[in-house]
N, C-alpha and C positions, 0 to 999 in steps of 0.2 A: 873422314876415315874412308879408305880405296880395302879392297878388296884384293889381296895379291893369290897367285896361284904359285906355293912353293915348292912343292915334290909333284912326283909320277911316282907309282910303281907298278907292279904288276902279277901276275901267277899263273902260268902256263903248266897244265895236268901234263903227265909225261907220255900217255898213252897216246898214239897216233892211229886214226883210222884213214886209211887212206882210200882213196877210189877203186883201185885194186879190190882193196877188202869189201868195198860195198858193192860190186860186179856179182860177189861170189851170195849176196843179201835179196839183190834187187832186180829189176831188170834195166841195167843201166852198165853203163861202159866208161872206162876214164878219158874216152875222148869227146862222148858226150857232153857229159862236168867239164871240162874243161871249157870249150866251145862253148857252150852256154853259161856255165857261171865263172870262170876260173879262177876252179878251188882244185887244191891236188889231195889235200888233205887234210884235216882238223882234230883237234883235242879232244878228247875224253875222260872226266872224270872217273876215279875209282867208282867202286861200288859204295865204299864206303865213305865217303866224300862229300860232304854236304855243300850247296850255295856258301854256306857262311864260312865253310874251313876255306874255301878257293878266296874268300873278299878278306877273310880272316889275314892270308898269306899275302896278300897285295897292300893291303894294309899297312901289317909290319913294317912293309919295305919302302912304304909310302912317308909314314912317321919318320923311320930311320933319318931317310934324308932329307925332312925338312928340318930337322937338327930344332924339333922343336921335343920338349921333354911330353910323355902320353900323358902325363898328369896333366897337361895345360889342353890337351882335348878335350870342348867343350859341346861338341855334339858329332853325331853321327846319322849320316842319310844312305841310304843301300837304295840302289835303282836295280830292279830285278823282276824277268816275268817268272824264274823259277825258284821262287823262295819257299826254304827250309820248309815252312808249313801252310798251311791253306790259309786261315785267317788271322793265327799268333801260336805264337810270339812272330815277331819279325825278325826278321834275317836282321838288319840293323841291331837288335837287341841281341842274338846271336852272337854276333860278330864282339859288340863290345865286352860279353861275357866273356868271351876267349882273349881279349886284350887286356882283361882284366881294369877296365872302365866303369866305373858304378857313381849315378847318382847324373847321370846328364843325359839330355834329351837325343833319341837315338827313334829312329821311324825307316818305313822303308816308299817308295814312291811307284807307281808303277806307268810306265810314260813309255815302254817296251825299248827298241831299236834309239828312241831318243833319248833315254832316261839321263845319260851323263850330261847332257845339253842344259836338262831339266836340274839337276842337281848342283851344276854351277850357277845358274841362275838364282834358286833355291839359296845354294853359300853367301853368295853376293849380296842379295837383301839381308840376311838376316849378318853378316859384319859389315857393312854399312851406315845399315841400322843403328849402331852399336852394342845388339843384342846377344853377339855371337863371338868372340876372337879368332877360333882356331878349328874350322870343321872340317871333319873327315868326312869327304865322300867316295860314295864305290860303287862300281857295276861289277855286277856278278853275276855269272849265270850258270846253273848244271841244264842244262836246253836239253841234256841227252835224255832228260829223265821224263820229260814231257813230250818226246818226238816217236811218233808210229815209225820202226824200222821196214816196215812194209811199203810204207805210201814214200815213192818216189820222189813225191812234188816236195817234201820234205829234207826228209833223211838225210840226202845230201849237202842240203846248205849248211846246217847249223854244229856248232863245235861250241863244247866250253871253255869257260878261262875268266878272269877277273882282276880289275884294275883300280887304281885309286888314288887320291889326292890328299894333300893339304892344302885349303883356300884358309890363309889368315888375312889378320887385319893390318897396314898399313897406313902410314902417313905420305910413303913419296907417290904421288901421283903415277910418275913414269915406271912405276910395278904395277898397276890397275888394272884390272878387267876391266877392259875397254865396253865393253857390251855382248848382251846374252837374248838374242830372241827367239824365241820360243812359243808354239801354236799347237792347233788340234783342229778335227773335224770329226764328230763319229758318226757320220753321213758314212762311209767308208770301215767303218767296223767290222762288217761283216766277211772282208774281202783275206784279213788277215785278223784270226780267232783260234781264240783257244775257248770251244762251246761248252764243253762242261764239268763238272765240280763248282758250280757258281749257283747264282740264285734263279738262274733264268734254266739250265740244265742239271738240278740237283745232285748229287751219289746216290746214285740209283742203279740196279744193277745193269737194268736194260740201257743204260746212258753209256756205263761202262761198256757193255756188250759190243757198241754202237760207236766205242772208240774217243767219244767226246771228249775224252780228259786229255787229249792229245791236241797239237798242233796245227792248223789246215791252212794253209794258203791259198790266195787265186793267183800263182805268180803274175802271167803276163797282163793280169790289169794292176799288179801293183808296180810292177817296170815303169811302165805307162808313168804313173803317176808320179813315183818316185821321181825320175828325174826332172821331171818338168819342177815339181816342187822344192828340191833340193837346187836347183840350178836356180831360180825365183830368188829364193832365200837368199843365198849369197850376196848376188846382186844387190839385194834391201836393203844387208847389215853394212857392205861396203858404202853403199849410196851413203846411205844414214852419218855414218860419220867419217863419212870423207878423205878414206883411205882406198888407192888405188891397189887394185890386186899384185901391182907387180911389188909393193911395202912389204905383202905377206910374206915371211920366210919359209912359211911349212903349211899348206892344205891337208887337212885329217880328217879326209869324209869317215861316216859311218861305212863300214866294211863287210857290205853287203852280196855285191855281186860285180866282179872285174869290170861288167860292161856296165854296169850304173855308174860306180866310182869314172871311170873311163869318159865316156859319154858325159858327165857331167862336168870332168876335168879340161876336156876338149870344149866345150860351150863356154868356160869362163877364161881359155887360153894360159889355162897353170902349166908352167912347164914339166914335164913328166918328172924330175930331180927333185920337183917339189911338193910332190904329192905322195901321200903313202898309201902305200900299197901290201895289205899283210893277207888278204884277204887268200890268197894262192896256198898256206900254209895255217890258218885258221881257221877260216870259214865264218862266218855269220855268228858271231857272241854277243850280239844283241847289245843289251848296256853296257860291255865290258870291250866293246870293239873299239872306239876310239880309243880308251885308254889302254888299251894293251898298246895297236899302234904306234901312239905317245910314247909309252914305255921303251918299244922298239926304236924308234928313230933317236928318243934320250940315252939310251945306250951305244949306239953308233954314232953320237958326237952331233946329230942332227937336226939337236935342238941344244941351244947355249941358251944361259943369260941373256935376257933381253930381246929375244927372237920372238914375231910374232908370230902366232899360230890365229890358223884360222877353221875350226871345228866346223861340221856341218851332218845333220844327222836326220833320218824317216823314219819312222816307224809305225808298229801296228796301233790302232787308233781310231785312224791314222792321226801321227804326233808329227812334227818335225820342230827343229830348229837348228840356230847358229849362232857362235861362240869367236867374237875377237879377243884372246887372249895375250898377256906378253909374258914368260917364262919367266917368274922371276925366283928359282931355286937357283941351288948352287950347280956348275956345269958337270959332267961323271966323270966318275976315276973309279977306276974298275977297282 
């Protein structure tokens, strides 16, 4: 039993903040943002918007088109750092309560920037296994709700939005998830953290005071690292089985920052047509960025039947990993 990956979907908030608007916030410029990361603009949840309504909306449309009926969904995995509540329910149980889902195992993973990587790997073993047929996964993220609109080194990068799949089960080979690897080091934890509301920074007021429930990054050591590791990776999963880069039909880094995605596309020789690039018009959604991407290029015609994708993703953790997938949904029609 193989593992196939049948739908994409997706859910982009309507609200746009753009560089402009955060000029008027911060002390920053839309040429700066750009130059350095190039993002022009990103989404934002309502107010009243939960993680689980944005993975809720990707979801649906995820189901739809793998023309599989919800009743034969037999679990559900939510990869998310801004979930619905602090320790429960999970955004996964969330979610399936809105889908109207009961009675199958539904959890949420927290693997940050890597989490969809994490979460196919996750599908993969468990219908493999034979334990599993038809799982939903999603990355979802409200980031806006955890991010200091004060601190620069922030505010900027990150935008919400949320993605998702159907990984079923399979007999023909040639639909398989080819391979999923996936790593960590929390040697590097502290570089990209979110310090408090945990056990180590409790809710406290003085914690609060002190901003800790928020976001902090070290950007330019995590640049640094990012790509060296993301660029490593690739290399690994192609060596490993023995497919050359020019097989792949569509590179889908994690959509971090123009010049990582960039830089890292340039070191592995992807031709620019083959690489996505959403990151100018999103910003940084964490576990919901490749799959939005995916979503983008599956509706531009840019990913068919049988097309291999080739995922690659960093995160806070620090996580990474990488993903040879072959498309095996039906192609769109709008």
């Amino acid at each position: 039993m193989y593992a196939a990956f049948r739908s994409i979907g997706s859910y982009i908030p309507q609200n746009i903040l753009t560089n402009q608007d955060l000029e008027k916030m911060v002390d920053t410029s839309d040429e700066w943002i750009v130059k350095r990361t190039g993002i022009k603009e990103r989404r934002i949840a309502n107010a009243d918007e939960a993680t689980s309504d944005l993975g809720y909306k990707a979801a649906l449309q995820a189901i739809e088109r793998s023309e599989i009926d919800i009743t034969e969904i037999d679990m559900i995995v939510c990869a998310t750092l801004s979930p619905d509540y602090l320790t429960m329910p999970s955004t996964a149980a969330m979610i399936s309560k809105k889908l109207g889902i009961k009675n199958v195992m539904a959890f949420d993973i927290s693997a940050a920037c890597t989490g969809f990587v994490y979460l196919m790997s996750l599908a993969k073993a468990f219908v493999e296994s034979g334990a599993k047929k038809n799982v939903l996964i999603i990355g979802a993220e409200k980031i806006s709700s955890i991010i200091d609109y004060t601190d620069r080194s922030t505010c900027i990068l990150f935008g919400d939005g949320a993605g998702a799949a159907v990984i079923s089960a399979t007999e023909d080979k040639n639909e398989a998830i080819i391979d999923v690897l996936a790593s960590a080091d929390g040697n590097f934890g502290e570089l990209l953290i979110t310090p408090g509301c945990g056990s180590v920074n409790p809710i406290r007021e003085d914690n609060v005071n002190d901003k800790l429930q928020y976001m902090k990054m070290a950007g330019n050591e995590v640049f640094k690292v990012a790509v060296k590791t993301l660029t490593k990776d690739v290399i690994e999963i192609l060596k490993k089985n023995k497919i050359d880069a020019s097989e792949v039909d569509m590179f889908i880094p994690h959509q971090a920052n123009f010049r990582i995605v960039e830089a890292v596309r340039a070191k592995l020789n992807f031709p620019v047509e083959k690489c996505a690039m959403t990151v100018a018009k999103y910003g940084n959604t964490s576990s919901a960025s490749i799959p939005m991407a995916m979503n983008d290029l599956y509706e531009e015609g840019k990913i068919k039947n049988g097309d291999l994708m080739l995922l690659d993703a960093f995160g806070g953790g620090f996580t990474w990993g990488s993903a040879l997938v072959r498309f095996a949904g039906k192609n769109f029609s709008s």
